[in-house]
C-alpha atoms as an extended CHARMM CRD file, in Angstrom:
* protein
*
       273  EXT
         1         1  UNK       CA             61.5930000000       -3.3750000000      -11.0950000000  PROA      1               0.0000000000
         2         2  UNK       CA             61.8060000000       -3.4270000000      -14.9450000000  PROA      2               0.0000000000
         3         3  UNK       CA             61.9590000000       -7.2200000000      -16.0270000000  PROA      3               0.0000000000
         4         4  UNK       CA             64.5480000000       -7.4910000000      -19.0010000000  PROA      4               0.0000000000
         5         5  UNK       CA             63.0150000000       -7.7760000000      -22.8390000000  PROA      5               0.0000000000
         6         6  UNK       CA             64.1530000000      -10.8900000000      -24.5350000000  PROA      6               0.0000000000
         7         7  UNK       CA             61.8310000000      -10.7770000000      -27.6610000000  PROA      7               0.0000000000
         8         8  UNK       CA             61.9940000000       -7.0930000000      -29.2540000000  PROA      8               0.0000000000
         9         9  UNK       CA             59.7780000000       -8.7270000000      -31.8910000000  PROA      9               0.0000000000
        10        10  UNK       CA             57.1110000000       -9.6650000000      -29.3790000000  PROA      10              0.0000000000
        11        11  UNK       CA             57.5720000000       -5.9680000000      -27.5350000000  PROA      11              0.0000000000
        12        12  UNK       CA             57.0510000000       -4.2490000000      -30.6170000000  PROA      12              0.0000000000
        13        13  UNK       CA             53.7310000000       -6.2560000000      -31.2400000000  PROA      13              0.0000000000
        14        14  UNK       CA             52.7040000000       -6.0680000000      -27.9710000000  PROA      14              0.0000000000
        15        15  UNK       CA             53.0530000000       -2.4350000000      -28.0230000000  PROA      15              0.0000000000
        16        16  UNK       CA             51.1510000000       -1.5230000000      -31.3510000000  PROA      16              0.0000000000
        17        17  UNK       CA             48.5770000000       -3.5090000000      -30.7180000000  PROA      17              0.0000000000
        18        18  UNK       CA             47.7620000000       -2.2070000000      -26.9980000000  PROA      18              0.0000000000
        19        19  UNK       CA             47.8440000000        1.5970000000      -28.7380000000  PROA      19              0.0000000000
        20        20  UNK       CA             46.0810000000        0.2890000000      -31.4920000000  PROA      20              0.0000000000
        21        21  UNK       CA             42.9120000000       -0.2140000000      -28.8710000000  PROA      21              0.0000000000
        22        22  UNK       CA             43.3880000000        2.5620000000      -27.0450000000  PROA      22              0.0000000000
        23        23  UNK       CA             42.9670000000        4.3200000000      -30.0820000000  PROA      23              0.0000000000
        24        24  UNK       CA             39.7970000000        2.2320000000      -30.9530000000  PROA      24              0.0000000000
        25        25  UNK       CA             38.6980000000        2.4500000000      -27.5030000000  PROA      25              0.0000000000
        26        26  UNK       CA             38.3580000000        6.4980000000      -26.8480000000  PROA      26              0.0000000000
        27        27  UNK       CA             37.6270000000        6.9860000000      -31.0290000000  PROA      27              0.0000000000
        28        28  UNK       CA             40.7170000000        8.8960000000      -31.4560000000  PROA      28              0.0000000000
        29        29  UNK       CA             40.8130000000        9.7040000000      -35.4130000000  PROA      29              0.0000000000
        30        30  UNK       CA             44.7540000000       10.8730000000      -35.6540000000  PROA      30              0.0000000000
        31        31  UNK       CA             47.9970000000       10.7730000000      -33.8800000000  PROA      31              0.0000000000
        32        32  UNK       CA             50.7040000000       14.1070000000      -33.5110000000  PROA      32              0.0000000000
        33        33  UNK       CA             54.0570000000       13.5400000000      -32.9040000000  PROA      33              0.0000000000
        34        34  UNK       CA             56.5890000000       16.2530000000      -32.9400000000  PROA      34              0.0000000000
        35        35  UNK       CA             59.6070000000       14.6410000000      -34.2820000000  PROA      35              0.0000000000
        36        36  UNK       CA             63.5630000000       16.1070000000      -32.9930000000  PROA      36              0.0000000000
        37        37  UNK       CA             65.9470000000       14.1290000000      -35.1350000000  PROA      37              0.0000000000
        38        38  UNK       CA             66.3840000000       12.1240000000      -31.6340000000  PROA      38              0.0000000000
        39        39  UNK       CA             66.1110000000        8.4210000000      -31.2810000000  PROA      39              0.0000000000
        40        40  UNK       CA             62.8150000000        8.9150000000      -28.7380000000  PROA      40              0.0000000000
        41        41  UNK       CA             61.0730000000       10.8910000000      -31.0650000000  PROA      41              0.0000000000
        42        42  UNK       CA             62.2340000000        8.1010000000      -34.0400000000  PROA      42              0.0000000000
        43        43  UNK       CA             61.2180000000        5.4130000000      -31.8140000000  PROA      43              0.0000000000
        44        44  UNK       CA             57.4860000000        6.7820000000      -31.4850000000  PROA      44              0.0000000000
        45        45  UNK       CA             57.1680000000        7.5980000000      -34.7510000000  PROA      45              0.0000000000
        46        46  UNK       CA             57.9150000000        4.3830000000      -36.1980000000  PROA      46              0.0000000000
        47        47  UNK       CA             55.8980000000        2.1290000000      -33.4680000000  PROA      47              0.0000000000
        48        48  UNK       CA             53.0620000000        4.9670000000      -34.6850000000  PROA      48              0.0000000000
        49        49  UNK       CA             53.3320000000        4.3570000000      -38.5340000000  PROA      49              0.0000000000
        50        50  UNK       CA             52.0390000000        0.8880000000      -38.7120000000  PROA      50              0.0000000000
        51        51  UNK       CA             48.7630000000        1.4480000000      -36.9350000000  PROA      51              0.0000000000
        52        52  UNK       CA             48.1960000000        4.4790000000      -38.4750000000  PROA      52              0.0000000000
        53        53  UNK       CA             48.2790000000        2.6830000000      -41.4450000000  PROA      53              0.0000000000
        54        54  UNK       CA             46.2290000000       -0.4760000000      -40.4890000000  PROA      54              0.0000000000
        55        55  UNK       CA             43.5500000000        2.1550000000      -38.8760000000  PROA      55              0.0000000000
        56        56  UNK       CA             43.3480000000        4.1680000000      -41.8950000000  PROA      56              0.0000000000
        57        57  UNK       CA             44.1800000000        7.3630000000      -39.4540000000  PROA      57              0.0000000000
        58        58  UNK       CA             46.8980000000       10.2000000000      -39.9110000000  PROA      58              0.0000000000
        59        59  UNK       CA             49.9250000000       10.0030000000      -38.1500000000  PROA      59              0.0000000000
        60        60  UNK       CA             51.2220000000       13.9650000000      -38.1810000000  PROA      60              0.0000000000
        61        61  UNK       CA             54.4630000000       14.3800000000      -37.5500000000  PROA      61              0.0000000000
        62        62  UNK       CA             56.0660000000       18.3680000000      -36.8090000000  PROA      62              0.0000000000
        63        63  UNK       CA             59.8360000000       19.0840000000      -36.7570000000  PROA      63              0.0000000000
        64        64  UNK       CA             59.3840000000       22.3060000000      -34.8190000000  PROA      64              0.0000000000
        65        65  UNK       CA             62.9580000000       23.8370000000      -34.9620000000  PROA      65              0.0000000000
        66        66  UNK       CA             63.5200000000       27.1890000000      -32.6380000000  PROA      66              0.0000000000
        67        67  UNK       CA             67.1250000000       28.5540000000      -33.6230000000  PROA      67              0.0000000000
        68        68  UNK       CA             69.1770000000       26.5590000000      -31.0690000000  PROA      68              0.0000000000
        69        69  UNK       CA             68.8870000000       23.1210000000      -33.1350000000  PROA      69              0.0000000000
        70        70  UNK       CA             71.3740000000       22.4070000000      -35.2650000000  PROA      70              0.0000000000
        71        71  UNK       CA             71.7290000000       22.0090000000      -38.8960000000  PROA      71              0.0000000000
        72        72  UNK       CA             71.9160000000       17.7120000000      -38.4470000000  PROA      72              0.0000000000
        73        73  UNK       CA             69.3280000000       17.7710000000      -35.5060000000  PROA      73              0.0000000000
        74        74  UNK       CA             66.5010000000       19.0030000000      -38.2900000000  PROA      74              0.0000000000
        75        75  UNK       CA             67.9250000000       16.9270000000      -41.3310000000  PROA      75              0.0000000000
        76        76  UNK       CA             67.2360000000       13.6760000000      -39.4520000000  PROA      76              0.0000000000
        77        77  UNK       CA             63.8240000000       15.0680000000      -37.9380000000  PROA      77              0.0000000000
        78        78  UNK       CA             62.4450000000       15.8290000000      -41.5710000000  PROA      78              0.0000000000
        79        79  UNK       CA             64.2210000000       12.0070000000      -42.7190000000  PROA      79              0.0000000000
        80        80  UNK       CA             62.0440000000       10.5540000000      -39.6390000000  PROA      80              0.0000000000
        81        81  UNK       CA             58.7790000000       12.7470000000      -40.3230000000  PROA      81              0.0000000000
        82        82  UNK       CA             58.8020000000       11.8140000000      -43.9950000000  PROA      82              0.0000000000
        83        83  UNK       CA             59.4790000000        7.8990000000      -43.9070000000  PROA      83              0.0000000000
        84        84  UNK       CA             57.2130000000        7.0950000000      -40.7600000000  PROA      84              0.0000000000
        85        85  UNK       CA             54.3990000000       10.1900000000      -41.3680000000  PROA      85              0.0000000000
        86        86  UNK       CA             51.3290000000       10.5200000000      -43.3960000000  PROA      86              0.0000000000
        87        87  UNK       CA             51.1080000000       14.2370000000      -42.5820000000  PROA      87              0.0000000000
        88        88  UNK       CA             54.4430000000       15.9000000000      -42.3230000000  PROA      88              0.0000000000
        89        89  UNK       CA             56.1700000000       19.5530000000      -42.3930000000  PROA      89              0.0000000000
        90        90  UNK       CA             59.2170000000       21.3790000000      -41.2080000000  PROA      90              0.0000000000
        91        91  UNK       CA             58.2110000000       24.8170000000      -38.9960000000  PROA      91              0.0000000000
        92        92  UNK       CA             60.7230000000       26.9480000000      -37.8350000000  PROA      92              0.0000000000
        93        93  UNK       CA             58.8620000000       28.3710000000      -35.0520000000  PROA      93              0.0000000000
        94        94  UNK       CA             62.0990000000       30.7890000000      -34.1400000000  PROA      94              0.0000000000
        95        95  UNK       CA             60.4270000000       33.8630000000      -35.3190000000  PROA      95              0.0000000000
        96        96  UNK       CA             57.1260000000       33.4130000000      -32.7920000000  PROA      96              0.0000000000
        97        97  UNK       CA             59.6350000000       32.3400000000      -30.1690000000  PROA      97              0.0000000000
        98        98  UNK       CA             61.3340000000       35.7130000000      -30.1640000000  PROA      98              0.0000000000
        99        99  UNK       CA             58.4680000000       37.4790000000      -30.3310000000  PROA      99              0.0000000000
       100       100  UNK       CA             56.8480000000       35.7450000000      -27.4450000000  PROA      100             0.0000000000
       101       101  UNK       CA             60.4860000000       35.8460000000      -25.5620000000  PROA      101             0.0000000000
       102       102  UNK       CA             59.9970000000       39.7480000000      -24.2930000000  PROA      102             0.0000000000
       103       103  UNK       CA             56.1040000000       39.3480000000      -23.5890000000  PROA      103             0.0000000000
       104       104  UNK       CA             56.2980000000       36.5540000000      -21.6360000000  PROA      104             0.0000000000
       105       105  UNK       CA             59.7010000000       36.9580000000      -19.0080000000  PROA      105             0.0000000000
       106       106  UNK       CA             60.0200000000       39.8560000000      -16.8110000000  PROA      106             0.0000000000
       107       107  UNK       CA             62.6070000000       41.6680000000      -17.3830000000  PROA      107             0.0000000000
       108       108  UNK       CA             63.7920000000       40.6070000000      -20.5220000000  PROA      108             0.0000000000
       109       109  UNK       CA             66.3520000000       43.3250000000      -20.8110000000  PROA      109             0.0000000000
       110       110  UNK       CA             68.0150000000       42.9190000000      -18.0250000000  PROA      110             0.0000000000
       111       111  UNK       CA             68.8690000000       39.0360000000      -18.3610000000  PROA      111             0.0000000000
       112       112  UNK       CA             72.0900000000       37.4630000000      -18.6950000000  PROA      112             0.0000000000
       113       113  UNK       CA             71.3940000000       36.0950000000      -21.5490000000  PROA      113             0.0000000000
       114       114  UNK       CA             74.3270000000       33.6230000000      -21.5420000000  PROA      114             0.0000000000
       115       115  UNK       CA             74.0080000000       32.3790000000      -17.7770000000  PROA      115             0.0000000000
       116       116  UNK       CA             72.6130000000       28.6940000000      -17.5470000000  PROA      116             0.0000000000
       117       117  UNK       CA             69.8490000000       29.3870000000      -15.5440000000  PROA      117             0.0000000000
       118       118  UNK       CA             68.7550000000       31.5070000000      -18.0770000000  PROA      118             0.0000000000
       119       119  UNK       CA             69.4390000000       28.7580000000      -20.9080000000  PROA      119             0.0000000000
       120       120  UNK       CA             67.5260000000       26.6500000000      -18.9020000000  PROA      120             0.0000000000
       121       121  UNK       CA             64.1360000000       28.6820000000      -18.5480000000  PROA      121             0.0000000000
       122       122  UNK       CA             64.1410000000       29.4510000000      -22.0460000000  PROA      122             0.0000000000
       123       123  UNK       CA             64.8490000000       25.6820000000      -22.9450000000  PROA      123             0.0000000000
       124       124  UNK       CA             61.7870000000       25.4200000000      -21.3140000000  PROA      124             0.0000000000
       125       125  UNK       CA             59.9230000000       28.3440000000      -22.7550000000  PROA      125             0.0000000000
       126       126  UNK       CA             61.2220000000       26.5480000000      -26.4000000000  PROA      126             0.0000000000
       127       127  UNK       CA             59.5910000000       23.0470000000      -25.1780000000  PROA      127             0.0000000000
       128       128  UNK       CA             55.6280000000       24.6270000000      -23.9550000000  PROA      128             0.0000000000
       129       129  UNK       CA             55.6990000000       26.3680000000      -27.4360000000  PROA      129             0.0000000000
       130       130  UNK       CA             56.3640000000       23.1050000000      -29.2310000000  PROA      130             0.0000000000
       131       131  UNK       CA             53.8860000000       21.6760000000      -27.3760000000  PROA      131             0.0000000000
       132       132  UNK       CA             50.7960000000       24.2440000000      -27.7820000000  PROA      132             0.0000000000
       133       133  UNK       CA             51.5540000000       23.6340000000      -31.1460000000  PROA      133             0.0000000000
       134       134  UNK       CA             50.8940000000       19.8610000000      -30.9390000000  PROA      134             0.0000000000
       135       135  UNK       CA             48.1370000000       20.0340000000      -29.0590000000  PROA      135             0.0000000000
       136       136  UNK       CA             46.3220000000       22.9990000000      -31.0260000000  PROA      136             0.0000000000
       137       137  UNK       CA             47.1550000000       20.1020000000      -34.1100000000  PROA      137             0.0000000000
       138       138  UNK       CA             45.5380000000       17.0450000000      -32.0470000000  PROA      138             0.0000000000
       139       139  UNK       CA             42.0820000000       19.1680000000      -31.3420000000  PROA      139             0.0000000000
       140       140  UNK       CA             42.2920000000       20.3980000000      -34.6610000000  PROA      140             0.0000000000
       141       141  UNK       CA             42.1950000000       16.5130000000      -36.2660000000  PROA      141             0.0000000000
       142       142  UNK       CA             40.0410000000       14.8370000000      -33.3050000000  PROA      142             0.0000000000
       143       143  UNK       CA             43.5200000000       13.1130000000      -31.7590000000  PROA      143             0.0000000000
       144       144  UNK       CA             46.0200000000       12.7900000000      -29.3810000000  PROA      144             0.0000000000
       145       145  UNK       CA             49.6960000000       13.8130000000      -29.2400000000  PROA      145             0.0000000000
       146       146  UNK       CA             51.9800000000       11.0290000000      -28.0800000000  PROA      146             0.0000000000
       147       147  UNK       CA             55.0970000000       11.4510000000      -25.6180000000  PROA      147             0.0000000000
       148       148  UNK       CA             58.1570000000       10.7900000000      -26.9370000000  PROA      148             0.0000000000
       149       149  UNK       CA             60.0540000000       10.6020000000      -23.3560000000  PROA      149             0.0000000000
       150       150  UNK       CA             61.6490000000        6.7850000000      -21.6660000000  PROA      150             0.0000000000
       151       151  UNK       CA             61.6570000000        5.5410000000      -18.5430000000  PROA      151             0.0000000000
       152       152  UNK       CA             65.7330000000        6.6610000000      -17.7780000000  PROA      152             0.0000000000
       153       153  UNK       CA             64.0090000000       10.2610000000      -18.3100000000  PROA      153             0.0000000000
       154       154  UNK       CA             61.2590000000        9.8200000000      -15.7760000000  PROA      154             0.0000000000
       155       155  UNK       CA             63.9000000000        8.8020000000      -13.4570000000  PROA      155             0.0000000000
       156       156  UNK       CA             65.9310000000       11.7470000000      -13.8770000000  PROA      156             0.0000000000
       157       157  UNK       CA             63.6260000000       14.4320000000      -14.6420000000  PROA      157             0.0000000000
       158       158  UNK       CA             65.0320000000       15.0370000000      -17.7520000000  PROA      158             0.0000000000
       159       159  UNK       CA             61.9660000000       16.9650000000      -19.1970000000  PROA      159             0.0000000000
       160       160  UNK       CA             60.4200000000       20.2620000000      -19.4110000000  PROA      160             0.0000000000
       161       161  UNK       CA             57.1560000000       20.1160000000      -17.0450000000  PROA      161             0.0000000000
       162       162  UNK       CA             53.8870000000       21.0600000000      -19.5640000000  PROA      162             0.0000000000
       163       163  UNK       CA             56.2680000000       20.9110000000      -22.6190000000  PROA      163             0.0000000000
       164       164  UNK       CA             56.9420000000       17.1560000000      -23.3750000000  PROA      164             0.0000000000
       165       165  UNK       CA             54.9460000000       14.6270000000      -21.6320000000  PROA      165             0.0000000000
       166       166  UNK       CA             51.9440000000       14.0980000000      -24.1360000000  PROA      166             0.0000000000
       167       167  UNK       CA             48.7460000000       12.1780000000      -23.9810000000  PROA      167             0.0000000000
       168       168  UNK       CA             50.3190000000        8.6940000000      -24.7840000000  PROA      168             0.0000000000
       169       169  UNK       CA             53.3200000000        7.0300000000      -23.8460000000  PROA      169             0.0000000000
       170       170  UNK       CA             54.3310000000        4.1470000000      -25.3670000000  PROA      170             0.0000000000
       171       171  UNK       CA             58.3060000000        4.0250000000      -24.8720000000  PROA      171             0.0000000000
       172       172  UNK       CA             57.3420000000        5.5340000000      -21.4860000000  PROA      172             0.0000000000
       173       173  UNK       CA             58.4370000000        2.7170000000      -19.3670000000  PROA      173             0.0000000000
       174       174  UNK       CA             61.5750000000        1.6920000000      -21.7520000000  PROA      174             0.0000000000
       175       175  UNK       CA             64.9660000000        2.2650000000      -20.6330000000  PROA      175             0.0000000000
       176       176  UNK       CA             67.2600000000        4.5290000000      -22.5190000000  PROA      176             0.0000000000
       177       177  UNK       CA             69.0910000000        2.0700000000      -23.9170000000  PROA      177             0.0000000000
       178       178  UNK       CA             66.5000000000       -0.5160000000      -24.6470000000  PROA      178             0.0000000000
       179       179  UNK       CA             64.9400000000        2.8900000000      -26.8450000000  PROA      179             0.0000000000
       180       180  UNK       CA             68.2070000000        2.2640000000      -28.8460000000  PROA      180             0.0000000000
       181       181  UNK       CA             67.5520000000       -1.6520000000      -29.5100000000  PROA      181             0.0000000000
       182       182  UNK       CA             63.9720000000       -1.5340000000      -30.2440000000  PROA      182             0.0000000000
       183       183  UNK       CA             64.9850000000        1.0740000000      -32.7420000000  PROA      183             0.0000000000
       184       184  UNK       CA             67.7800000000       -1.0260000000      -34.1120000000  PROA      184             0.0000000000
       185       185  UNK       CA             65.1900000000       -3.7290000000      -34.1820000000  PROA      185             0.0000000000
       186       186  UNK       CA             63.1290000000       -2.3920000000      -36.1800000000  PROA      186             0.0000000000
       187       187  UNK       CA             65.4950000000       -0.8260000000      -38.4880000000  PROA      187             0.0000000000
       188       188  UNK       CA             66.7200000000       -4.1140000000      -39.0070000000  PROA      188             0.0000000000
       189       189  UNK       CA             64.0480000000       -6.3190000000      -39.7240000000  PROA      189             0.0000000000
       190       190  UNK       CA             60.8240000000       -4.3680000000      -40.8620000000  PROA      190             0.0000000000
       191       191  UNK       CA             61.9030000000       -1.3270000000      -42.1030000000  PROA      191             0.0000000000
       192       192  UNK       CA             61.7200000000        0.2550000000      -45.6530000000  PROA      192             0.0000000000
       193       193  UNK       CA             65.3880000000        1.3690000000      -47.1740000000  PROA      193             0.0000000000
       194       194  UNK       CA             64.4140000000        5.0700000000      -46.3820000000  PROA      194             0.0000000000
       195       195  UNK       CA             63.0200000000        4.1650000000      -42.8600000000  PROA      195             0.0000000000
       196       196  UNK       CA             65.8220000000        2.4020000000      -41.8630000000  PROA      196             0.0000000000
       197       197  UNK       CA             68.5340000000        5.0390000000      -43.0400000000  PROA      197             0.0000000000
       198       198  UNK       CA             65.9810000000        7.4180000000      -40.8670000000  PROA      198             0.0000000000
       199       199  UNK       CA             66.5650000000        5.3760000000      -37.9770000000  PROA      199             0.0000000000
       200       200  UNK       CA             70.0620000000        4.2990000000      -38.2490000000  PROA      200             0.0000000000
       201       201  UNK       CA             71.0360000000        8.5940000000      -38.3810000000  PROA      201             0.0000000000
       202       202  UNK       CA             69.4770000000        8.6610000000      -34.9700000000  PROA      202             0.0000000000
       203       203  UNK       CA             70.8850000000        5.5610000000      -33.6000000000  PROA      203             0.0000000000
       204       204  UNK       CA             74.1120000000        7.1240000000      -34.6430000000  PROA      204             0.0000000000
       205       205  UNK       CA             73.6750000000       10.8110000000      -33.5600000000  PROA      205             0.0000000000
       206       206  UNK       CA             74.7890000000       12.4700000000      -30.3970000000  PROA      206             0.0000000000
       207       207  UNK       CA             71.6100000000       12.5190000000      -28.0840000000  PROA      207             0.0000000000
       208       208  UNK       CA             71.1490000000       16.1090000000      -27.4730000000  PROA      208             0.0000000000
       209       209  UNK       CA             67.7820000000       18.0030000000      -26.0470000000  PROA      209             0.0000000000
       210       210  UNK       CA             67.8340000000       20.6180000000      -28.6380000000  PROA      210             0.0000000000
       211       211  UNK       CA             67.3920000000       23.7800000000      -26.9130000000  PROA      211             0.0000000000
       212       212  UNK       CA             70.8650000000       24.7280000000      -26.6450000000  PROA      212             0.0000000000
       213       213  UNK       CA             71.7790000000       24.5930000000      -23.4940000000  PROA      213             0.0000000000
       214       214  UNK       CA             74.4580000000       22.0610000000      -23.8320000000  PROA      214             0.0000000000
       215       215  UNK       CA             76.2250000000       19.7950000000      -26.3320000000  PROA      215             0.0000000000
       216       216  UNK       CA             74.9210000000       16.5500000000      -25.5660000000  PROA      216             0.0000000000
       217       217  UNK       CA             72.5320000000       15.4210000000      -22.6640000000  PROA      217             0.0000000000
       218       218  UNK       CA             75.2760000000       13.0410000000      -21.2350000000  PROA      218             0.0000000000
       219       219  UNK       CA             77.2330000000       16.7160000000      -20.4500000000  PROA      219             0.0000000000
       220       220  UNK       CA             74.0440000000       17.1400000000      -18.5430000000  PROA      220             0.0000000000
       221       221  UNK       CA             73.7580000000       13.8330000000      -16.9000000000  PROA      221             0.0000000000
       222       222  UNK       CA             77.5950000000       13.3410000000      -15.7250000000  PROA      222             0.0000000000
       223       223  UNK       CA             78.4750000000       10.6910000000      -17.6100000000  PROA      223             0.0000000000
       224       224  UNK       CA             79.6550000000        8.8520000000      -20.3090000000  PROA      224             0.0000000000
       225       225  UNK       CA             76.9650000000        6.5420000000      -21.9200000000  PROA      225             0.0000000000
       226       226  UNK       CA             73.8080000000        6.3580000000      -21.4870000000  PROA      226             0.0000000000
       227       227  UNK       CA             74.3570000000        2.0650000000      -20.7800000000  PROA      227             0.0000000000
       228       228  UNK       CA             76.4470000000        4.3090000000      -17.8000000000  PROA      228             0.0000000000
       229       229  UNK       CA             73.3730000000        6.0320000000      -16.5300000000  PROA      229             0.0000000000
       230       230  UNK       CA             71.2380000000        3.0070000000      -16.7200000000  PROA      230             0.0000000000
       231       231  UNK       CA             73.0790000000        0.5340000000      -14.7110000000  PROA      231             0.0000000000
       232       232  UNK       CA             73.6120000000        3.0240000000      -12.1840000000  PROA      232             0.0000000000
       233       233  UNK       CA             69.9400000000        3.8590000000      -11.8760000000  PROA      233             0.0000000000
       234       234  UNK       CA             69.2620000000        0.0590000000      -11.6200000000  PROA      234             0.0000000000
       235       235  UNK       CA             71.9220000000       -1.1590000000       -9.3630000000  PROA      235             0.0000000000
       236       236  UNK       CA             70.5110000000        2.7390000000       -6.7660000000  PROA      236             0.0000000000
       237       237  UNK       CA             66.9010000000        1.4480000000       -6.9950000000  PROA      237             0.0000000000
       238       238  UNK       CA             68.0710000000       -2.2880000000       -5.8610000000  PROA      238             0.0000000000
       239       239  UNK       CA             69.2880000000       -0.9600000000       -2.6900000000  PROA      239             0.0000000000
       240       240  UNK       CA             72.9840000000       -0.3590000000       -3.6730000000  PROA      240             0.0000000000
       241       241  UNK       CA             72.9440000000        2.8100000000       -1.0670000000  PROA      241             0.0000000000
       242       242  UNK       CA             76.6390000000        3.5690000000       -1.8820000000  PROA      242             0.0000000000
       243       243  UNK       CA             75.4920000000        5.4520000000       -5.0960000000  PROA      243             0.0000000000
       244       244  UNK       CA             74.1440000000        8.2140000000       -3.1520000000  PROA      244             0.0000000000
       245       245  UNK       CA             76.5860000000       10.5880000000       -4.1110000000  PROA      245             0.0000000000
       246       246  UNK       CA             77.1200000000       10.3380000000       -7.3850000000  PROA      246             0.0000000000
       247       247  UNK       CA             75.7950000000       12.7820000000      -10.0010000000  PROA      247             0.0000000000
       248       248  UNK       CA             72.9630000000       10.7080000000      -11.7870000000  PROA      248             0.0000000000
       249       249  UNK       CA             71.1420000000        9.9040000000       -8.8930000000  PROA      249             0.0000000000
       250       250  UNK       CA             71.8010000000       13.0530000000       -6.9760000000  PROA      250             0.0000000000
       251       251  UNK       CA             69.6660000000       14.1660000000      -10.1800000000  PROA      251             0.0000000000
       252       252  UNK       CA             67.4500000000       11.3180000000       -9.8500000000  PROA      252             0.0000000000
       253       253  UNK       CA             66.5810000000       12.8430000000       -6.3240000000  PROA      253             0.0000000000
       254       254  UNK       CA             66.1300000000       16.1800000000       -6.7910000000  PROA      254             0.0000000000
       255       255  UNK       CA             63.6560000000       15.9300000000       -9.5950000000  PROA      255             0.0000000000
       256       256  UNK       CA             60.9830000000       14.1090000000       -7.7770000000  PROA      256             0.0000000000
       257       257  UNK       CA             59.3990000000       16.5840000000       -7.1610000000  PROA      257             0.0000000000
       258       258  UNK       CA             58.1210000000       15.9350000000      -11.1370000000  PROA      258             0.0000000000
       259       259  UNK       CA             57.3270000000       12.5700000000      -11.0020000000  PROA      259             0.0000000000
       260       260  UNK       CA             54.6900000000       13.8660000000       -8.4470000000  PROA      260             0.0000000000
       261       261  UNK       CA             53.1310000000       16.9510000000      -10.5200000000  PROA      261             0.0000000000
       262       262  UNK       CA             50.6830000000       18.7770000000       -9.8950000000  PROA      262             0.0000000000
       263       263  UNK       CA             51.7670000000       17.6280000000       -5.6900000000  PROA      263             0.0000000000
       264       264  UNK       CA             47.6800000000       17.8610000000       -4.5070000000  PROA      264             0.0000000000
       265       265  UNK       CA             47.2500000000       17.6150000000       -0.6390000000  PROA      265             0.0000000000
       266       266  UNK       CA             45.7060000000       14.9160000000        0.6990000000  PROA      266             0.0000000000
       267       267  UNK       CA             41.8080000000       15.2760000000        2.3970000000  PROA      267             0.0000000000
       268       268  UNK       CA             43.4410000000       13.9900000000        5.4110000000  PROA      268             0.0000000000
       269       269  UNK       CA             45.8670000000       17.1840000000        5.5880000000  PROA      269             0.0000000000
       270       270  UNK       CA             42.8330000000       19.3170000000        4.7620000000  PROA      270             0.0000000000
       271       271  UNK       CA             40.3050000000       18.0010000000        7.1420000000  PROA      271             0.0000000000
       272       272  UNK       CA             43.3540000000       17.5220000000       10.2410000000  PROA      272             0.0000000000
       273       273  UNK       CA             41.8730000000       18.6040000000       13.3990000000  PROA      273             0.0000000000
């Protein structure tokens, strides 16, 4: 299990330096980010600044807004994308997504367009068109495109499958809430006035996946706090059995399934007499 950081300081090094070689070691020559006005996205961007700098490389961040997000939801991703970036814009990609909307699902017409299932496929639909975006941008400049999802995520599937796990992951294996200290961290103790008020909006803001499907991600996850949802995935996977039945790790179970994508069979099923 997930030992407990004591030294955000030391994390923060730890972690820029270890993508810092990576970089080095595979001669990557940029970084794309796509930045939501959420503290993951924030997060990333700001471990990403720093090296970019000290590497001489271009950090590109994209707010790609698709008409669900909200008027605050883009005001803090352009804050984020210009104090952290080197290479920043705004693109409203709602115009392509409509016009791809009708092309791409069967049926369009007859869809009930406000049914949740249907909120849910196009949330999806939103999150692969961000991300051929990216990664059009990381070929383009000779880089990668870093994920921007954490470890209480993973756990929970909470992600579109070929839409927002990247190439990188460096908050990958942080909890939710340690996301929110590392950021506060930061904000805190290295950051310029305009990072930090970048930062401190996103601390602040109601964690929401953008795509419109409901107000907040807690409304998704059945419950109250995300400090909720992490104790109760860390007291499950220590063997506390009577959390079986309740909604986060019900969720937790029933996305496996993508924390084992693409499921390949094994030789031994293949070559079974």
């Amino acid at each position: 299990m997930h030992d407990e950081i004591k030294d955000y300081k030391k994390a923060v090094e730890n972690i820029r330096n270890h993508l810092k070689q990576y970089l080095l070691e595979n001669n990557l020559k940029a970084m794309v980010v796509g930045v939501s006005g959420g503290i993951d996205s924030a997060l990333t961007t700001a471990l990403a600044s720093k090296v970019a700098h000290e590497l001489n490389i271009p950090l590109i961040a994209r707010s790609l807004t698709i008409e669900s997000n909200k008027p605050d939801e883009v005001q803090r991703s352009i804050m984020v994308g210009k104090a952290f970036a080197t290479d920043f814009r705004h693109v409203d990609l709602t115009e392509a997504y409509r016009k791809i909307q009708p092309l791409i699902v069967e049926d369009f017409d007859k869809e009930d367009k406000n049914s949740y299932d249907f909120k849910i496929r196009m949330g999806n639909i939103k999150a692969r068109l961000r991300m051929i975006y990216l990664y059009d941008l990381a070929a383009k400049n000779k880089g990668l495109v870093l994920s921007t999802d954490n470890y209480t995520e993973l756990l929970l599937g909470f992600w579109t499958l070929h839409g927002d796990v990247g190439d990188l992951g460096m908050i990958q294996n942080l909890w939710k809430t340690e996301v929110y200290q590392m950021a506060k961290w930061i904000a805190e103790n290295e950051a310029t006035p305009e990072q930090a008020e970048a930062l401190w909006a996103c601390i602040n803001a109601v964690p929401t996946d953008g795509l419109g499907i409901t107000n907040s991600d807690l409304d998704q996850l059945g419950a109250n706090s995300y400090a909720e949802v992490d104790n109760i995935l860390k007291a499950y996977l220590n063997g506390d059995q009577s959390l079986k039945d309740n909604p986060v790790i019900k969720r937790h179970l029933a996305t496996r399934f993508k924390r084992n994508n693409p499921y390949n069979f094994p030789r031994g099923i293949i070559l079974k007499d």
